[in-house]
C-alpha positions as CSV (number, residue, x, y, z in Angstrom):
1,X,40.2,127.9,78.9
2,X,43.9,129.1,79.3
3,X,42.4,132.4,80.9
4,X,40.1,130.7,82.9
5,X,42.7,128.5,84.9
6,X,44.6,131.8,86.0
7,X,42.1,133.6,86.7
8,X,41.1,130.3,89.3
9,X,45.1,130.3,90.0
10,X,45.3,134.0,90.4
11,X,42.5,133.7,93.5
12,X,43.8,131.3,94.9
13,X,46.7,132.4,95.6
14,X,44.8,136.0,96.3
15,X,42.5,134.8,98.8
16,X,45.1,133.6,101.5
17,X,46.7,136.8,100.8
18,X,43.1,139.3,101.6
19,X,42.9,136.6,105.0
20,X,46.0,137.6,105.6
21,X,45.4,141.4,105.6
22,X,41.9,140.7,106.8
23,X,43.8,139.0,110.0
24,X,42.0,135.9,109.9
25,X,45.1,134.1,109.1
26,X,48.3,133.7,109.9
27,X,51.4,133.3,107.1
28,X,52.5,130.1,109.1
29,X,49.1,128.3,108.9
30,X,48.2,125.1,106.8
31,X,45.1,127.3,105.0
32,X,48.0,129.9,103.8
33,X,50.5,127.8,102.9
34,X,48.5,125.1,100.7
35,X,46.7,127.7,99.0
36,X,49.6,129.9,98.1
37,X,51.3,126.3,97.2
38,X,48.5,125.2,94.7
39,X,47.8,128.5,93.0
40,X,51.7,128.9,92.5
41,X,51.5,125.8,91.0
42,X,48.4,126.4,88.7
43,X,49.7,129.9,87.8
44,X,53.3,128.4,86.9
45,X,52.4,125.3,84.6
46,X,50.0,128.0,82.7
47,X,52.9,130.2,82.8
48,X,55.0,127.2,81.1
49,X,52.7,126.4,78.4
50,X,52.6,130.0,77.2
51,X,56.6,130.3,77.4
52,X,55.8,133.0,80.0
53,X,59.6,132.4,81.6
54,X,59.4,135.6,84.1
55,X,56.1,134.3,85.4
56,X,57.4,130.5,85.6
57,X,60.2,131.4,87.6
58,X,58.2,134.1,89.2
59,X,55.3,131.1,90.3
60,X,57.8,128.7,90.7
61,X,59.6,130.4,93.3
62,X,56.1,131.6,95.3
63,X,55.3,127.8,94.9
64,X,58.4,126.4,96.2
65,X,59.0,128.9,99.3
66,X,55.1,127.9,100.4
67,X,56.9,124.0,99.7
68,X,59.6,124.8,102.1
69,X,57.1,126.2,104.8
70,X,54.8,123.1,104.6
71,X,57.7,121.3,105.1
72,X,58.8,122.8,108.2
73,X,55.5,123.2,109.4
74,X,55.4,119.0,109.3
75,X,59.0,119.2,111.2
76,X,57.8,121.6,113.5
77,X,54.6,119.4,114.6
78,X,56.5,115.8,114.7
């Protein structure tokens, strides 16, 4: 099961990213940002439980800069 939710954690986070190459989406739009937010999440509580610390700092930190740019994507469009 472990495996299983980071493999689903690992594509999501992969699939904004081939979009992006792909150019069908932009790193500023909701699509990227919520998917990069929710796999970094996924990948970095399944990091936690196996007291993988490089991995939960590495997530946390994808997680929280896609945090920040939802965040100023709300400012943005007030």
């Amino acid at each position: 099961m472990d495996v299983a939710i980071q493999f689903v954690g690992a594509l999501i986070i992969l699939v904004p990213f081939a979009l992006l190459q792909l150019r069908r989406t932009t790193t500023h739009s909701w699509l990227y940002l919520w998917l990069n937010l929710v796999g970094a999440a996924i990948l970095a509580w399944a990091a936690w439980v196996g007291a993988q610390w490089g991995f939960v700092i590495l997530e946390g930190v994808w997680g929280l800069a896609a945090l920040v740019g939802i965040v100023g994507r709300m400012i943005v469009e007030k």
